[in-house]
C-alpha angles and dihedrals in degrees: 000000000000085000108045080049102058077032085071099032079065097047102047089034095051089044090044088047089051094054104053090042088053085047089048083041106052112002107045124086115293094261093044082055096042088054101042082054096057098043088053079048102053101033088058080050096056094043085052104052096042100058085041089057092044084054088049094049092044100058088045090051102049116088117244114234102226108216089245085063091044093050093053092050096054088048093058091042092059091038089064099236095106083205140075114253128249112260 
């Protein structure tokens, strides 16, 4: 029941929400309208350009696997230990 409720709430909400943006959009005064177009500008830019810098700090944050590490792992692997060894 909880979910088909907050189901609805979106629904109604998101429908209500497009309305009002297509009257701000197309039926509103010139400047409303010129407004209404460079926040919904800006705000896909920013989107944009945030994912685009999380993709950025993932890939620096995340440490690189040099092949030397990768071989030894294999080797462990077929040699049926699944781990590295102790040095």
């Amino acid at each position: 029941m909880r979910k088909k409720t907050i189901g609805a709430l979106l629904m109604f909400s998101t429908t209500v929400f497009m309305g009002f943006y297509t009257y701000l959009l197309f039926f509103s005064n010139k400047q409303l309208q010129e407004v209404t177009l460079k926040i919904t500008i800006y705000s896909l830019v920013l989107i944009f350009t945030a994912s685009l810098f999380l993709i950025g700090y993932g890939f620096f944050k995340t440490p690189t696997i040099t092949p030397q590490e990768v071989r030894e792992k294999i080797k462990n692997i077929d040699t049926g230990s699944g781990r590295p060894k102790e040095q």
